[in-house]
PyMOL Python script that loads the backbone (N, CA, C, O; Angstrom):
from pymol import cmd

cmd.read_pdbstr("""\
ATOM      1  N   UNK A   1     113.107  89.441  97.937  1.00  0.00           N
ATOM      2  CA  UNK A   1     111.893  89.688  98.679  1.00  0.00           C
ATOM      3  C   UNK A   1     112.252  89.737 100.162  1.00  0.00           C
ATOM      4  O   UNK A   1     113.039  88.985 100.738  1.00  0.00           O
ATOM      5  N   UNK A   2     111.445  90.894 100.768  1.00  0.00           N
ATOM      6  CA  UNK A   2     111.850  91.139 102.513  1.00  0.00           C
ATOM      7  C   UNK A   2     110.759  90.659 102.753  1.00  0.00           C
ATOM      8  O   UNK A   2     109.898  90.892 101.905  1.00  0.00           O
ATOM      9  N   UNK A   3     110.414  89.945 103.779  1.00  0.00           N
ATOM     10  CA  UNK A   3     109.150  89.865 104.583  1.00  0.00           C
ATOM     11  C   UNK A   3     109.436  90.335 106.632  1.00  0.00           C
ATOM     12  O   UNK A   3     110.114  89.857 107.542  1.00  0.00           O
ATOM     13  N   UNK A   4     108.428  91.527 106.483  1.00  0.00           N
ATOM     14  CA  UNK A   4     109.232  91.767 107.771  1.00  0.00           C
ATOM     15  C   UNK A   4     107.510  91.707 108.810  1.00  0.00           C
ATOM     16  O   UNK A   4     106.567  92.397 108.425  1.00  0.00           O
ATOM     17  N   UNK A   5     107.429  91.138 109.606  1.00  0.00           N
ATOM     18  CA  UNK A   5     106.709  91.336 110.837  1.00  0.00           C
ATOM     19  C   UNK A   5     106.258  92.379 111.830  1.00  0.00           C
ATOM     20  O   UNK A   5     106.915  92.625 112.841  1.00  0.00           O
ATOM     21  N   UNK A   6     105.580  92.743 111.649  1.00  0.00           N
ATOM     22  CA  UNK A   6     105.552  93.929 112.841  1.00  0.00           C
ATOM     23  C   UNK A   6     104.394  94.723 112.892  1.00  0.00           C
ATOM     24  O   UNK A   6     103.410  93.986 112.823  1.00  0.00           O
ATOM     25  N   UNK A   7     104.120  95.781 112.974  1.00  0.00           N
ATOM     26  CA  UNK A   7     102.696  97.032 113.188  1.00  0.00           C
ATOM     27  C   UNK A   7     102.217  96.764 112.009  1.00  0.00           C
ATOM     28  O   UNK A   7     102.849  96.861 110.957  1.00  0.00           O
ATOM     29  N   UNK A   8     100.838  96.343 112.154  1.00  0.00           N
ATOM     30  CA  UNK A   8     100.022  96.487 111.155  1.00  0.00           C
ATOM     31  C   UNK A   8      99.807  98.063 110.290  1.00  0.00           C
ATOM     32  O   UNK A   8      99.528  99.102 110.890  1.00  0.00           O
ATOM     33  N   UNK A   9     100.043  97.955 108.465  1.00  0.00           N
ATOM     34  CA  UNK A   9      99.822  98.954 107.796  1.00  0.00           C
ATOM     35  C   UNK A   9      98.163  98.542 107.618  1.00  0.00           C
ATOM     36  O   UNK A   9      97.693  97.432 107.372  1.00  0.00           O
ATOM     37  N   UNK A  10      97.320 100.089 107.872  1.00  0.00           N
ATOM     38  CA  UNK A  10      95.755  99.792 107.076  1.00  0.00           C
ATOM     39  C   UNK A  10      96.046  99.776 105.784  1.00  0.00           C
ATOM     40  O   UNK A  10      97.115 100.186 105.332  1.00  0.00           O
ATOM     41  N   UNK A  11      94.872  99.178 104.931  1.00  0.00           N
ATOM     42  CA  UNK A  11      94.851  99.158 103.849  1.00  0.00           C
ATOM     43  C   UNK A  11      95.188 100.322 103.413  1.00  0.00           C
ATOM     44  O   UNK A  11      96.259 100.450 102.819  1.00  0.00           O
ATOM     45  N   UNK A  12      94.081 101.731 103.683  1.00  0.00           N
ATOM     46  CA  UNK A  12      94.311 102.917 103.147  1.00  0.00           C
ATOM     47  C   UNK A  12      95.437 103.451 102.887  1.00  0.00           C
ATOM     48  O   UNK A  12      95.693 104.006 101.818  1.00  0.00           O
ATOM     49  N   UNK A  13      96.481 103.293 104.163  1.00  0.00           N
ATOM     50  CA  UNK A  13      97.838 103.729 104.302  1.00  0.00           C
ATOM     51  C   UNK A  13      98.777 102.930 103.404  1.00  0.00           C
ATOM     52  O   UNK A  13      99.903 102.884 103.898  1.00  0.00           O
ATOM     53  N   UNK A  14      98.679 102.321 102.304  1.00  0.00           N
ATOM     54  CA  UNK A  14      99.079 101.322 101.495  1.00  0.00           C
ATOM     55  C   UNK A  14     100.066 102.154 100.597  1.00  0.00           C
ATOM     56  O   UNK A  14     101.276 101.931 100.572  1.00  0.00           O
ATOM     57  N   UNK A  15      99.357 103.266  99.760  1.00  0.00           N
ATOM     58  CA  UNK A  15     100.513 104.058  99.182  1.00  0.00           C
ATOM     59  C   UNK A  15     101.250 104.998  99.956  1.00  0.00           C
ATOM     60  O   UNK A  15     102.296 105.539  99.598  1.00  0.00           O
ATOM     61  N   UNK A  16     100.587 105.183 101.158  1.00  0.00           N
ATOM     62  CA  UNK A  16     100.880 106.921 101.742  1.00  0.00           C
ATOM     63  C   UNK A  16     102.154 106.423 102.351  1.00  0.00           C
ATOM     64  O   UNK A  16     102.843 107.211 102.998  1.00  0.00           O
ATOM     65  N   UNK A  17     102.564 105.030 102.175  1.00  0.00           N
ATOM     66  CA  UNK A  17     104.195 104.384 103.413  1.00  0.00           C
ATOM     67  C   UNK A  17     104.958 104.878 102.249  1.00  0.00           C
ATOM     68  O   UNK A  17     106.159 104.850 102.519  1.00  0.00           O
ATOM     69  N   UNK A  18     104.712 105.343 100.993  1.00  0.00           N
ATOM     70  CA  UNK A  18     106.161 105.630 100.488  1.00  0.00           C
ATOM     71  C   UNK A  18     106.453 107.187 100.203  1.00  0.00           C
ATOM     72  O   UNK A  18     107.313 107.703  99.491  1.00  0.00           O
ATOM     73  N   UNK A  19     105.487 107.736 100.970  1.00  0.00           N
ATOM     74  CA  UNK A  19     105.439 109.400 101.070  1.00  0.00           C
ATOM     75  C   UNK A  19     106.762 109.451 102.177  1.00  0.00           C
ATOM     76  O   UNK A  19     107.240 108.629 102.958  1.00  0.00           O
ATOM     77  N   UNK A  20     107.158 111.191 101.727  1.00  0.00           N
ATOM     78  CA  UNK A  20     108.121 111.697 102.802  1.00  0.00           C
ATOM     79  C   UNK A  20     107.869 111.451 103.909  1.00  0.00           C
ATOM     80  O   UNK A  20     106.639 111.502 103.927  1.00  0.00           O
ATOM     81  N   UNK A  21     108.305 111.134 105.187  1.00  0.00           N
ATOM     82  CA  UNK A  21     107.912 111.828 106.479  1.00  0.00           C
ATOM     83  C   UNK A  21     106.094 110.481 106.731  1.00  0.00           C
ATOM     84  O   UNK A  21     105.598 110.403 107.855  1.00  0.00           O
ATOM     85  N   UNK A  22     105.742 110.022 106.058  1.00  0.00           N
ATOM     86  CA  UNK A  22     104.650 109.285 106.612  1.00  0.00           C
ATOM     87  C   UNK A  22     104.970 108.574 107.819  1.00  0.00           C
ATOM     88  O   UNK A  22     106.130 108.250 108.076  1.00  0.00           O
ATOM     89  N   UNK A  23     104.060 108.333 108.524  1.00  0.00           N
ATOM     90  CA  UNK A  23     104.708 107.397 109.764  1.00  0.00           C
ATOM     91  C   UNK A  23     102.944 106.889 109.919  1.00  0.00           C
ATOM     92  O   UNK A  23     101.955 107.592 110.131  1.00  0.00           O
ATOM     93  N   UNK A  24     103.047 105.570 109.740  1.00  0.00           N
ATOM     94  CA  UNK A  24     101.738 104.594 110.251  1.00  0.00           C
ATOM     95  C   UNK A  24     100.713 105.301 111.171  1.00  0.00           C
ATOM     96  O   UNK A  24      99.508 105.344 110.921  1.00  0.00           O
ATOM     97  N   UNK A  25     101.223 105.781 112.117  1.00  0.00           N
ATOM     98  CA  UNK A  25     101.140 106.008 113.646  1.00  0.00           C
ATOM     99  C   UNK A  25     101.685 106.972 113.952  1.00  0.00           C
ATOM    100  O   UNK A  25     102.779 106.921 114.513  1.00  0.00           O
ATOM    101  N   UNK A  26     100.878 108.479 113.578  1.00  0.00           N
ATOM    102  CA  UNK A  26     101.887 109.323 114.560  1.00  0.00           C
ATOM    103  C   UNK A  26     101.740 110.198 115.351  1.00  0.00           C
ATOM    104  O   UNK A  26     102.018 111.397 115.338  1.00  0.00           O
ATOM    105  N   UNK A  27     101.203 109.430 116.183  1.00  0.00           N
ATOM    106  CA  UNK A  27     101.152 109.791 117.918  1.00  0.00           C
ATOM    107  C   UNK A  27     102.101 108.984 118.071  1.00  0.00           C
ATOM    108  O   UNK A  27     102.908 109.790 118.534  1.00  0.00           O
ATOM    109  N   UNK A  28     102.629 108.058 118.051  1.00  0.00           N
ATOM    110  CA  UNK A  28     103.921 107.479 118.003  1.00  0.00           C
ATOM    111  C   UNK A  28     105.334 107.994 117.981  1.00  0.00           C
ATOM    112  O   UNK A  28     106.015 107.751 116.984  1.00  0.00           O
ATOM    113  N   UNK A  29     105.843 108.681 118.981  1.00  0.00           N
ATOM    114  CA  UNK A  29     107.581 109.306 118.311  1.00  0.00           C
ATOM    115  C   UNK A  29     108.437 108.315 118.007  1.00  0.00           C
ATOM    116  O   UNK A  29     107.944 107.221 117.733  1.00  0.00           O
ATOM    117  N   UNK A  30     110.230 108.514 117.982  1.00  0.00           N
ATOM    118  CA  UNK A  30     110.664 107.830 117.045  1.00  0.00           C
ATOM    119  C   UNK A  30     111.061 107.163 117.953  1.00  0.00           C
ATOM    120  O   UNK A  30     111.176 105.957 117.733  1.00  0.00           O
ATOM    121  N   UNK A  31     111.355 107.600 119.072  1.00  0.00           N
ATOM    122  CA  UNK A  31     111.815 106.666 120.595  1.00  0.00           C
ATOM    123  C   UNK A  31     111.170 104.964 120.674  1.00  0.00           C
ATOM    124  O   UNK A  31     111.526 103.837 121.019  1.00  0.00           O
ATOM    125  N   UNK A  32     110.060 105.649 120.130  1.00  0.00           N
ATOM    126  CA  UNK A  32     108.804 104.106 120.146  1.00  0.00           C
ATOM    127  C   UNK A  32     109.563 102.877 119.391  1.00  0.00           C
ATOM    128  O   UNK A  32     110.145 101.819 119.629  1.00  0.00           O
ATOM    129  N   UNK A  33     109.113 103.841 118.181  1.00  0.00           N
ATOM    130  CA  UNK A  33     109.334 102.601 117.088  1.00  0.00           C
ATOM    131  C   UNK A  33     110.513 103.240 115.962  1.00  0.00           C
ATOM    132  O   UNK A  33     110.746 102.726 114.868  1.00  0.00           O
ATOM    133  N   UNK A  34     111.096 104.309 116.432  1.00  0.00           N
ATOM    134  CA  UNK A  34     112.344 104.621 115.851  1.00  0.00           C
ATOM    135  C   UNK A  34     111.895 105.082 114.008  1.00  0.00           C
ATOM    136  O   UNK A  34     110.700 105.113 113.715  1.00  0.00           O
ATOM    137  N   UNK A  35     113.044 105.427 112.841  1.00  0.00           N
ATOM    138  CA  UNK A  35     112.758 105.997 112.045  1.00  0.00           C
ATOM    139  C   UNK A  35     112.212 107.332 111.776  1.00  0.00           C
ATOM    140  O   UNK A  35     111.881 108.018 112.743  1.00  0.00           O
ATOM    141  N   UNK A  36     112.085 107.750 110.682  1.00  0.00           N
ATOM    142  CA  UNK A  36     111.628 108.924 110.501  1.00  0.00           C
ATOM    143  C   UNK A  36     111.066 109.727 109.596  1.00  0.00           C
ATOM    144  O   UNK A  36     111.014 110.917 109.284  1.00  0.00           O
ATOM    145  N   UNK A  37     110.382 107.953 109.056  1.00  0.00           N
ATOM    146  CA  UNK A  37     109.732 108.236 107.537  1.00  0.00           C
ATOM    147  C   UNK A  37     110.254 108.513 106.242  1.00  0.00           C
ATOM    148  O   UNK A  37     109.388 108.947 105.482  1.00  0.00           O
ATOM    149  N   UNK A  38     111.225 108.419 105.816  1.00  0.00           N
ATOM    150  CA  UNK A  38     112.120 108.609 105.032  1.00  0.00           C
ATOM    151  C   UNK A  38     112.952 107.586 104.123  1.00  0.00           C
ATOM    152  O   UNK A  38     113.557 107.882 103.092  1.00  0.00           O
ATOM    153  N   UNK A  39     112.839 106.047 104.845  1.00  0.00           N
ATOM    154  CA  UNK A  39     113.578 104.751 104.038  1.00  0.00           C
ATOM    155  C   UNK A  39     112.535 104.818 103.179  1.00  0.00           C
ATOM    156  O   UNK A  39     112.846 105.446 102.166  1.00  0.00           O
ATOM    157  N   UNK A  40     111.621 104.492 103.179  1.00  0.00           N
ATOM    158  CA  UNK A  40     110.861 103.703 101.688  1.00  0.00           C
ATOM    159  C   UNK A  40     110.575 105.170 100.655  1.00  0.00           C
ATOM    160  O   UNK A  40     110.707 105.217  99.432  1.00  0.00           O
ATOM    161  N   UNK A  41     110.250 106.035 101.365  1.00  0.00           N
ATOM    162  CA  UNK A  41     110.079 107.128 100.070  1.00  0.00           C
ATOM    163  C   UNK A  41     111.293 107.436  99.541  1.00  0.00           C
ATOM    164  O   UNK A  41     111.299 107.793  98.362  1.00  0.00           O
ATOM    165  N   UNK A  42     112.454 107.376 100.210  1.00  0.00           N
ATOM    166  CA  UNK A  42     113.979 107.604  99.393  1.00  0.00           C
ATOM    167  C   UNK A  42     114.025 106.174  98.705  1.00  0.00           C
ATOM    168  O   UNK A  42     114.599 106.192  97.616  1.00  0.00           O
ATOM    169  N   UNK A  43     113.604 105.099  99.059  1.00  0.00           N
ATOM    170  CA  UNK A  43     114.222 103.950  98.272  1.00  0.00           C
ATOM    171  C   UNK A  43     113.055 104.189  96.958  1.00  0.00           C
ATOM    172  O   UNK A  43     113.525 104.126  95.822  1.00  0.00           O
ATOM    173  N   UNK A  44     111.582 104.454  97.100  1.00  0.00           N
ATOM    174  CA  UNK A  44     110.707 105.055  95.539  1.00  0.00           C
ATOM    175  C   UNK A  44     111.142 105.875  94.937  1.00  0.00           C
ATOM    176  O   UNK A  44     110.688 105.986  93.798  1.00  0.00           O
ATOM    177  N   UNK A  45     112.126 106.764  95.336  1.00  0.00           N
ATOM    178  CA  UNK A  45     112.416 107.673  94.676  1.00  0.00           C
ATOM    179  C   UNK A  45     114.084 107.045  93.477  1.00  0.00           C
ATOM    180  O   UNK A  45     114.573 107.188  92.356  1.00  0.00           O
ATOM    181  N   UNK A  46     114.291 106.348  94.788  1.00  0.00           N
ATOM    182  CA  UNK A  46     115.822 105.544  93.729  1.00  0.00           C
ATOM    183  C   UNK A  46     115.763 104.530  92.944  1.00  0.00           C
ATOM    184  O   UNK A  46     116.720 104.280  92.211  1.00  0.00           O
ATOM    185  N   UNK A  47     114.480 103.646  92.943  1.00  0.00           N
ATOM    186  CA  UNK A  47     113.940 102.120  92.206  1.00  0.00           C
ATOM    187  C   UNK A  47     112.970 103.506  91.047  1.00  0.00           C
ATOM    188  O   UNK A  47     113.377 103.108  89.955  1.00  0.00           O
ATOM    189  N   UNK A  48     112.454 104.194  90.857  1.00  0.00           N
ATOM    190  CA  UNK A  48     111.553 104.724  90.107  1.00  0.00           C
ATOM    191  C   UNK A  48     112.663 105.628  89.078  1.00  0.00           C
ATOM    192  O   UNK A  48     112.772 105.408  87.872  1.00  0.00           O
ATOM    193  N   UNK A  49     113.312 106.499  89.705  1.00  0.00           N
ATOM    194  CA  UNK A  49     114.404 107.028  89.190  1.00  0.00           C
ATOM    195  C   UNK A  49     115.064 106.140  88.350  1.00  0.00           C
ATOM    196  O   UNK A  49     115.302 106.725  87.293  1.00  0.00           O
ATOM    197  N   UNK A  50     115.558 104.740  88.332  1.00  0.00           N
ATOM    198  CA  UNK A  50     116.146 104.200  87.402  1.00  0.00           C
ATOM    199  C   UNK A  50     115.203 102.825  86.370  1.00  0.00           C
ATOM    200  O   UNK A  50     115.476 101.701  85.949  1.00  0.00           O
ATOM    201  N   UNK A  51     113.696 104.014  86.322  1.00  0.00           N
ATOM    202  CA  UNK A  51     112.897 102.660  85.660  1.00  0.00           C
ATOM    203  C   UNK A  51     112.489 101.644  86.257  1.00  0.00           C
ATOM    204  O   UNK A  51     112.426 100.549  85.698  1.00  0.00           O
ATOM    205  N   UNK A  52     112.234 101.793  87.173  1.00  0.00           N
ATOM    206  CA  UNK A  52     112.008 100.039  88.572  1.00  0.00           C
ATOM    207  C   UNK A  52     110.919 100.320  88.506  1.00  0.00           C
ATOM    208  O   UNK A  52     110.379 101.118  87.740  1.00  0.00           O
ATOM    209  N   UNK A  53     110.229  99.316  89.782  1.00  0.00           N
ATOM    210  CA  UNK A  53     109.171  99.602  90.245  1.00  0.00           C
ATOM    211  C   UNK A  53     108.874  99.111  91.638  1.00  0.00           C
ATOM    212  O   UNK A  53     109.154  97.922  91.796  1.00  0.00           O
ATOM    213  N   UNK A  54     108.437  99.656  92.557  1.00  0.00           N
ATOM    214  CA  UNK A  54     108.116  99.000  94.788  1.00  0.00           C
ATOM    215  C   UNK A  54     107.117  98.925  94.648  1.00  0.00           C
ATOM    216  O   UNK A  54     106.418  99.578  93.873  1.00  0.00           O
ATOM    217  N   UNK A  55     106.692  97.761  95.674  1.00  0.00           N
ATOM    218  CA  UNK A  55     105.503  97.822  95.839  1.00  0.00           C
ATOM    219  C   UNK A  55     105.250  97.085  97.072  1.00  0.00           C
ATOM    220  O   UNK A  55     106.256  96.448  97.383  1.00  0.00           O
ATOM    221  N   UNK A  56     104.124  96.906  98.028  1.00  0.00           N
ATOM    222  CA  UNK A  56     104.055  96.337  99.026  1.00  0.00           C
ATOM    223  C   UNK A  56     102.673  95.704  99.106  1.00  0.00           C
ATOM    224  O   UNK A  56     101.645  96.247  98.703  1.00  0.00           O
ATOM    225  N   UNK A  57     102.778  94.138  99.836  1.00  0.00           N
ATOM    226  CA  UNK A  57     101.625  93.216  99.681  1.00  0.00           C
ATOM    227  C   UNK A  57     101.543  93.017 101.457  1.00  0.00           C
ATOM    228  O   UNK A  57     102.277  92.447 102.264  1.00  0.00           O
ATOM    229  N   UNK A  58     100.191  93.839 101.587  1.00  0.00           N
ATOM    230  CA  UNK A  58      99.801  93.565 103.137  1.00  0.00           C
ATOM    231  C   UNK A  58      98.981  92.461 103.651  1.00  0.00           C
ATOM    232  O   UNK A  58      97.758  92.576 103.734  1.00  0.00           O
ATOM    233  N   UNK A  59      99.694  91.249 104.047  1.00  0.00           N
ATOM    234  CA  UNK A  59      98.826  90.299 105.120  1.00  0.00           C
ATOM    235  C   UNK A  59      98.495  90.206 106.495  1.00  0.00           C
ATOM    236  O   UNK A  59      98.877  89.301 107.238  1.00  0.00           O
ATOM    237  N   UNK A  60      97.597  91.397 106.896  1.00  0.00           N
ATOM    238  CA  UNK A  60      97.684  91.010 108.925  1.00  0.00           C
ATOM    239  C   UNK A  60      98.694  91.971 108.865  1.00  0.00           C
ATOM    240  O   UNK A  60      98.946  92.937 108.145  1.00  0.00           O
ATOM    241  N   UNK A  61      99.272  91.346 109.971  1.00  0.00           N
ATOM    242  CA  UNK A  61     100.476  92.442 110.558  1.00  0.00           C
ATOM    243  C   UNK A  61     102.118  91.658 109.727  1.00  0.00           C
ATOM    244  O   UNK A  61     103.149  91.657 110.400  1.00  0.00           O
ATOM    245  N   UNK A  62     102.124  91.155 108.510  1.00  0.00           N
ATOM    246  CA  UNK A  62     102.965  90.365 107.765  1.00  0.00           C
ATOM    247  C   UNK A  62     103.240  91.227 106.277  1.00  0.00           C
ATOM    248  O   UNK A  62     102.712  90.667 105.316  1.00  0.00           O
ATOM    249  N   UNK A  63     103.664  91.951 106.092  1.00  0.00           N
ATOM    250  CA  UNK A  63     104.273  92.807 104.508  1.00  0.00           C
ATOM    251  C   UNK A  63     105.538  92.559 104.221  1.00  0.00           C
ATOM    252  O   UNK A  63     106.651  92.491 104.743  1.00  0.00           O
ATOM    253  N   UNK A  64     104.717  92.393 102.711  1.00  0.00           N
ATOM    254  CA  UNK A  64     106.094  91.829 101.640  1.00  0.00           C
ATOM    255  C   UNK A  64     106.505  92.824 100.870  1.00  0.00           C
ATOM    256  O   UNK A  64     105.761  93.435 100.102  1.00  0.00           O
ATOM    257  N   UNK A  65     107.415  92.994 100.987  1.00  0.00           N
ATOM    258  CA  UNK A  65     108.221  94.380 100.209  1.00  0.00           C
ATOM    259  C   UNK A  65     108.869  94.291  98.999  1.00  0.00           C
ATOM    260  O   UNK A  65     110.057  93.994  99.126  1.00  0.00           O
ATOM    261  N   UNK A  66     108.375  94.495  97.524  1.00  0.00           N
ATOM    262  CA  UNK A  66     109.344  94.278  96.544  1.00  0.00           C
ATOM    263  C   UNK A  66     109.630  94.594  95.263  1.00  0.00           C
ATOM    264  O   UNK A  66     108.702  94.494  94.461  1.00  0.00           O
ATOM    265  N   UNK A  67     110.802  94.991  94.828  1.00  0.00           N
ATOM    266  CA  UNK A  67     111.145  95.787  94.103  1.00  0.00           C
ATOM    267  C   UNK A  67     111.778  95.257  92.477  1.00  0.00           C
ATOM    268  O   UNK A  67     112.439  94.243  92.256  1.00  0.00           O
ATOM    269  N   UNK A  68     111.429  96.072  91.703  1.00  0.00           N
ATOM    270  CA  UNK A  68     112.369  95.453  90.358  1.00  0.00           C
ATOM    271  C   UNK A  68     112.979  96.804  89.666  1.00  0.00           C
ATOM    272  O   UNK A  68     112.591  97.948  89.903  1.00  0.00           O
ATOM    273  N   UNK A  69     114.096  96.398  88.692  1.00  0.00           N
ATOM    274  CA  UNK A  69     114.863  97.213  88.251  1.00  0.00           C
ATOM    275  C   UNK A  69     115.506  96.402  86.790  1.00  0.00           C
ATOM    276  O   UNK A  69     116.018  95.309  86.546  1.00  0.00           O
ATOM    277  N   UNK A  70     115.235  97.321  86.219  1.00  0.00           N
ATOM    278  CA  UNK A  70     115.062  96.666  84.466  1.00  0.00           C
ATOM    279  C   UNK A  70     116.695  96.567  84.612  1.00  0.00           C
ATOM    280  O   UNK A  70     117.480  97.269  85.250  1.00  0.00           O
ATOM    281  N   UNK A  71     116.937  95.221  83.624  1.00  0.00           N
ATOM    282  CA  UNK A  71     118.814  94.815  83.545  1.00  0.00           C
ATOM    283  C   UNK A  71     118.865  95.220  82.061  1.00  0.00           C
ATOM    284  O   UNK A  71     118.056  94.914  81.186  1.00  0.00           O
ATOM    285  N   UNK A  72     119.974  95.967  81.953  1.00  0.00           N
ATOM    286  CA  UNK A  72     120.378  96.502  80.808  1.00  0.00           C
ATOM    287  C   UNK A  72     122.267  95.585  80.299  1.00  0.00           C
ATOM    288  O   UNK A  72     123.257  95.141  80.880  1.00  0.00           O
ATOM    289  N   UNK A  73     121.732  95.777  78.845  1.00  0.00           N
ATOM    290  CA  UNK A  73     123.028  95.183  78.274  1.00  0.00           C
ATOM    291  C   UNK A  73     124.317  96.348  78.115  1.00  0.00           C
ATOM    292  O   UNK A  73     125.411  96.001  77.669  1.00  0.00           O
TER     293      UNK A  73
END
""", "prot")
cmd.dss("prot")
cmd.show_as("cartoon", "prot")
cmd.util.cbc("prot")
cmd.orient("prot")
């Protein structure tokens, strides 16, 4: 489990953070707050791809990030 601090996600924007290219805020360039929309929808695409599952739990400006991936024999 990550717990990272920082810019509040709205509720609404809850699934749209693991879209291509989403950015919270974007009137915001990357100079600001850097990135480029692209970590969490490549990491849904690599946890889903092998049967997993992401997901994110928003408190305030406090989100918990977390992922599973089925263990095989």
């Amino acid at each position: 489990m990550y717990r990272w601090s920082g810019q509040t996600i709205p509720r609404e924007a809850k699934e749209k953070i693991f879209e291509r290219l989403y950015r919270v805020d974007s009137s915001r360039g990357r100079g600001y707050s850097g990135g480029t929309g692209l970590g969490l929808a490549i990491s849904k695409e690599i946890i889903e791809h092998n049967k997993g599952e992401i997901g994110v739990k928003l408190e305030g400006n406090c989100h918990t990030f977390t992922f599973s991936l089925p263990v095989c024999k």
